[in-house]
mmJSON file of the N, C-alpha and C atoms, coordinates in Angstrom:
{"data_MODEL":{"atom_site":{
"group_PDB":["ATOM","ATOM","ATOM","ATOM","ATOM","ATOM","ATOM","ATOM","ATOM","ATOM","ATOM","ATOM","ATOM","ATOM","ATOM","ATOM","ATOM","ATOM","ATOM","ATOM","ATOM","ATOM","ATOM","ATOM","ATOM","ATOM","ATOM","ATOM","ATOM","ATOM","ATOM","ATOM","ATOM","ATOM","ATOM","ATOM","ATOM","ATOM","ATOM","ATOM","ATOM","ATOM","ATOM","ATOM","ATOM","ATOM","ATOM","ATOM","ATOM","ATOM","ATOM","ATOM","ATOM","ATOM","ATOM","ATOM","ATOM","ATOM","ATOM","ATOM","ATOM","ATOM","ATOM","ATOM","ATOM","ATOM","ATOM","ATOM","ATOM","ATOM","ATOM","ATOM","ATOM","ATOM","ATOM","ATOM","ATOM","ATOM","ATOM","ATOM","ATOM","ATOM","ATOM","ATOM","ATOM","ATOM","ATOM","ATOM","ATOM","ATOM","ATOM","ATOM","ATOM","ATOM","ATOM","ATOM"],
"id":[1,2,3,4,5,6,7,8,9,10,11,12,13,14,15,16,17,18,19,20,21,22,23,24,25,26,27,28,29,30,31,32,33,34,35,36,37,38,39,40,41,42,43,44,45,46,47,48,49,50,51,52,53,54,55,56,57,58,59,60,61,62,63,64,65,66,67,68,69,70,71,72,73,74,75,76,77,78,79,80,81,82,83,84,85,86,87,88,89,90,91,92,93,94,95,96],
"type_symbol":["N","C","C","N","C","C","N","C","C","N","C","C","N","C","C","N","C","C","N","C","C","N","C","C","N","C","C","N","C","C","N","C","C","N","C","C","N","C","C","N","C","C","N","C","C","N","C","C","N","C","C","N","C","C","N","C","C","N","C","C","N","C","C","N","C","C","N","C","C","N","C","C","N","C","C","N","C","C","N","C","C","N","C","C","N","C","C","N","C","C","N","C","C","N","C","C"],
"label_atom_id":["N","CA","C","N","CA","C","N","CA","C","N","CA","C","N","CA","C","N","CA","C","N","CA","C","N","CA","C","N","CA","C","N","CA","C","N","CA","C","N","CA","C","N","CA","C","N","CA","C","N","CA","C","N","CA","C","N","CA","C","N","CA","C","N","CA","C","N","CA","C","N","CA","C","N","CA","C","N","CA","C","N","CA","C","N","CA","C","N","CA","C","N","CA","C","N","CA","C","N","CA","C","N","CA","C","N","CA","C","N","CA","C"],
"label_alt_id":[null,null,null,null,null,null,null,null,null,null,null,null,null,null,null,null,null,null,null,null,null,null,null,null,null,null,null,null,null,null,null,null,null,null,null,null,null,null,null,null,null,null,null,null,null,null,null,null,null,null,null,null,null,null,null,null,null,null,null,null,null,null,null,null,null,null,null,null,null,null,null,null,null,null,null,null,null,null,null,null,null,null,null,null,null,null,null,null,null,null,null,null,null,null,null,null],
"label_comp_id":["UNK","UNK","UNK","UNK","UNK","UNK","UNK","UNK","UNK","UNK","UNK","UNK","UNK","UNK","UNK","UNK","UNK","UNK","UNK","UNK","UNK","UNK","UNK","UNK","UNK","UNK","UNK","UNK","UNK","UNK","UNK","UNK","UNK","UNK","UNK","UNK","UNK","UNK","UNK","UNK","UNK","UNK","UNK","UNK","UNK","UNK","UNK","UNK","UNK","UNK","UNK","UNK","UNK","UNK","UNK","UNK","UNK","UNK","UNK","UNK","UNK","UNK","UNK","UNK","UNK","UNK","UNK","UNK","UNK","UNK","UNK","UNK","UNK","UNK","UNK","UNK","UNK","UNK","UNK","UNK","UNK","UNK","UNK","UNK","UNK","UNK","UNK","UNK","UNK","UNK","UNK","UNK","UNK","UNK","UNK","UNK"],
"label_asym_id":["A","A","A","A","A","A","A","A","A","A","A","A","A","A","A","A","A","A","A","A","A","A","A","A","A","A","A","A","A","A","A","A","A","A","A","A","A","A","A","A","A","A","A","A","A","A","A","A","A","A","A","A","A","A","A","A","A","A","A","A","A","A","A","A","A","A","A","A","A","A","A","A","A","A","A","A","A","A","A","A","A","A","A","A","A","A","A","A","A","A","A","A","A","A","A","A"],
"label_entity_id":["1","1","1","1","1","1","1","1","1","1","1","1","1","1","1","1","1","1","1","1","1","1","1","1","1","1","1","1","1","1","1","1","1","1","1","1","1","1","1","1","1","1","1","1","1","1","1","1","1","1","1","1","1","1","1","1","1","1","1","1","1","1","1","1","1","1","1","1","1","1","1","1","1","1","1","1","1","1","1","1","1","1","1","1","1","1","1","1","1","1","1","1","1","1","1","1"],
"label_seq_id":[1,1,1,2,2,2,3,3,3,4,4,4,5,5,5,6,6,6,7,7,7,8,8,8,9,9,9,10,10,10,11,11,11,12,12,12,13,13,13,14,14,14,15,15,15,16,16,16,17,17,17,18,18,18,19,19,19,20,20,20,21,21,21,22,22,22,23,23,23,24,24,24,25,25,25,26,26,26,27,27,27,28,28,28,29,29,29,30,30,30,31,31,31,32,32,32],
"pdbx_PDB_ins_code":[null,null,null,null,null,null,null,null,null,null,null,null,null,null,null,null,null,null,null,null,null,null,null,null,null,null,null,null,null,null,null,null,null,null,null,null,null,null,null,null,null,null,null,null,null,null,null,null,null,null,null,null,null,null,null,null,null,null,null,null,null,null,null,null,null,null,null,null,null,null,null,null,null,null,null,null,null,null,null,null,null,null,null,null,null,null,null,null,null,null,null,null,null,null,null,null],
"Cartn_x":[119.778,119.109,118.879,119.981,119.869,118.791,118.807,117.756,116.211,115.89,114.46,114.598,115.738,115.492,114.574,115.761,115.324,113.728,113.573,112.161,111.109,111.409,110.16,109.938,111.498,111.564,110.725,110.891,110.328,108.765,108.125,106.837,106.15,106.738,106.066,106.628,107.104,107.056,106.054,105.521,104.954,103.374,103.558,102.104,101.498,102.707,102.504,101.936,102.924,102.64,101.127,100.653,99.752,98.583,98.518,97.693,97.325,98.592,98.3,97.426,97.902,96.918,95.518,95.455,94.02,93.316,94.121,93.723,92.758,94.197,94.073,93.066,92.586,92.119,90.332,90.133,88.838,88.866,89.909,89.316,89.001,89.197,89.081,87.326,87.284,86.107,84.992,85.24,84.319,84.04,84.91,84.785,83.808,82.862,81.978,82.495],
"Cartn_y":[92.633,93.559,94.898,95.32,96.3,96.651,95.097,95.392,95.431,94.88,95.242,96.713,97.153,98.986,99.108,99.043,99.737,99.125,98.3,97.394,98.481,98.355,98.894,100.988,101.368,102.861,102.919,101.726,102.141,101.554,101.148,100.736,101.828,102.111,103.901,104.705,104.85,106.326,106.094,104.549,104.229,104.277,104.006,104.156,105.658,106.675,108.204,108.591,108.331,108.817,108.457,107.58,106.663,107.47,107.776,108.007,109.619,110.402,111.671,111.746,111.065,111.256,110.919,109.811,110.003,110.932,111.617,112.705,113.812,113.641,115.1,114.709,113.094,112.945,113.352,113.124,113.492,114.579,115.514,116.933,117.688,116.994,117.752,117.155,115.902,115.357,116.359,116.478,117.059,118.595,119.525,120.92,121.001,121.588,121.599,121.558],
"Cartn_z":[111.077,112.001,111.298,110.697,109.754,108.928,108.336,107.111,108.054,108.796,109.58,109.602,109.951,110.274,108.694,108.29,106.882,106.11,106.144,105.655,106.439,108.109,108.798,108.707,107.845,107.999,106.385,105.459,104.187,104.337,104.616,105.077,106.048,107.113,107.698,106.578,105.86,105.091,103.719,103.67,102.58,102.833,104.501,104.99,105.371,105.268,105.892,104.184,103.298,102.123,101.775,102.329,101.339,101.981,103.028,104.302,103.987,103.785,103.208,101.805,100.935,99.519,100.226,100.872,100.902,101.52,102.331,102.917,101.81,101.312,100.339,99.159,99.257,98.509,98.822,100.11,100.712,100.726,101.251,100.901,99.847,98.948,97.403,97.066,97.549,97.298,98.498,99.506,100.31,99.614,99.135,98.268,97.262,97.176,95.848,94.224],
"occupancy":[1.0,1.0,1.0,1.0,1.0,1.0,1.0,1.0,1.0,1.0,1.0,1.0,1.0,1.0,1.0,1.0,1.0,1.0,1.0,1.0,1.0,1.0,1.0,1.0,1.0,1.0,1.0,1.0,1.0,1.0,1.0,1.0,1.0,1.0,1.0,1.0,1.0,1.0,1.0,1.0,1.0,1.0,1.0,1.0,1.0,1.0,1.0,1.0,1.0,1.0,1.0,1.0,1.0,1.0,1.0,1.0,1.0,1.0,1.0,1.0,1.0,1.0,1.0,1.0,1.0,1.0,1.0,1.0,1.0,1.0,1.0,1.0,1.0,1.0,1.0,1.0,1.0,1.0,1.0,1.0,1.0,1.0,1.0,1.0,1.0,1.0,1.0,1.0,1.0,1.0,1.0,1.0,1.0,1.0,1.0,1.0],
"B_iso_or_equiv":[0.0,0.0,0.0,0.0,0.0,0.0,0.0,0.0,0.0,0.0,0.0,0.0,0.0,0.0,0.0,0.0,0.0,0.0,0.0,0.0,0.0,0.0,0.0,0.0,0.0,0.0,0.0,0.0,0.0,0.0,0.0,0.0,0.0,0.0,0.0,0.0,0.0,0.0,0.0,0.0,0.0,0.0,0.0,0.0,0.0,0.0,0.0,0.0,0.0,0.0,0.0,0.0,0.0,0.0,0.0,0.0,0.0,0.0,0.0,0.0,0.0,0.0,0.0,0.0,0.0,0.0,0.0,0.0,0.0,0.0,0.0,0.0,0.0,0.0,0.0,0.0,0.0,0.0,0.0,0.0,0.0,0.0,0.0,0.0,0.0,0.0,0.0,0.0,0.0,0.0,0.0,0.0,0.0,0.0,0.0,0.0],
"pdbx_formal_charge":[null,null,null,null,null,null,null,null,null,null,null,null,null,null,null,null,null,null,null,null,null,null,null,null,null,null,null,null,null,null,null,null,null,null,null,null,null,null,null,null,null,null,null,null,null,null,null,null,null,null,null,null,null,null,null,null,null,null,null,null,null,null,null,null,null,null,null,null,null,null,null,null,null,null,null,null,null,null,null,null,null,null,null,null,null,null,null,null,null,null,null,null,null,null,null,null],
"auth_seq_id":[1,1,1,2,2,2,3,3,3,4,4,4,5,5,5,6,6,6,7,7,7,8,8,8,9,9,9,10,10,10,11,11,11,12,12,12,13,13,13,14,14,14,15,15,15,16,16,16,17,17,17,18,18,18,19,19,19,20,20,20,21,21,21,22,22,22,23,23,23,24,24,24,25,25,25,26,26,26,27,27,27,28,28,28,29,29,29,30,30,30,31,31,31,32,32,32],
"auth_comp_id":["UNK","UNK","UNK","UNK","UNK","UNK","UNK","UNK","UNK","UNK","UNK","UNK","UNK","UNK","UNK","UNK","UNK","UNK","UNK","UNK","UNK","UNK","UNK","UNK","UNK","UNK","UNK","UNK","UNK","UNK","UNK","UNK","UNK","UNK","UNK","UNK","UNK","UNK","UNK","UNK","UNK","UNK","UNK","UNK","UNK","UNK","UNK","UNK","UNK","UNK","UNK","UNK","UNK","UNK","UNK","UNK","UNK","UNK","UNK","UNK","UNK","UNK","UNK","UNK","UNK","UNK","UNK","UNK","UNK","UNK","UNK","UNK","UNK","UNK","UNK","UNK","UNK","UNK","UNK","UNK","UNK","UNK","UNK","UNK","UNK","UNK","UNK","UNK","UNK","UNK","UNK","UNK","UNK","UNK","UNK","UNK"],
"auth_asym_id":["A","A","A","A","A","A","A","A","A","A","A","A","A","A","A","A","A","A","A","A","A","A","A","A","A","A","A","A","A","A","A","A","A","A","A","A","A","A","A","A","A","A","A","A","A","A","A","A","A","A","A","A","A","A","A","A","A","A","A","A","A","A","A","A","A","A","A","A","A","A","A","A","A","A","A","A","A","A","A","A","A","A","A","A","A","A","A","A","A","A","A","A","A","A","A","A"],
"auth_atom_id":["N","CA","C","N","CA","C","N","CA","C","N","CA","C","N","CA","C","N","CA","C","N","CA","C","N","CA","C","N","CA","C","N","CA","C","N","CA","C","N","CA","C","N","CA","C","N","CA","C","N","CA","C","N","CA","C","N","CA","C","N","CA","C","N","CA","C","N","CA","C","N","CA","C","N","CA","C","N","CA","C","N","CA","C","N","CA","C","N","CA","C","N","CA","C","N","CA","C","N","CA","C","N","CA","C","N","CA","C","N","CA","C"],
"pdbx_PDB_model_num":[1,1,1,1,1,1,1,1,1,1,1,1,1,1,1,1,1,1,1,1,1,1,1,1,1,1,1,1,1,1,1,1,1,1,1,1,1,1,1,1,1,1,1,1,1,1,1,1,1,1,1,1,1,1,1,1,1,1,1,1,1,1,1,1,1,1,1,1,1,1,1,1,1,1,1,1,1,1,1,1,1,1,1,1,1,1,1,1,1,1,1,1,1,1,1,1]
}}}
């Protein structure tokens, strides 16, 4: 049971991380 915590807490922080670069990745692209 444990390990689901942990699997599903490293998969949202892998999907927040992943989600931010692209962020940051469009805004650099949208800047002249």
């Amino acid at each position: 049971m444990n390990d689901l915590i942990y699997i599903g807490l490293a998969v949202l922080f892998f999907v927040l991380t992943y989600g931010l670069i692209a962020v940051c990745e469009r805004l650099m692209e949208d800047k002249p």
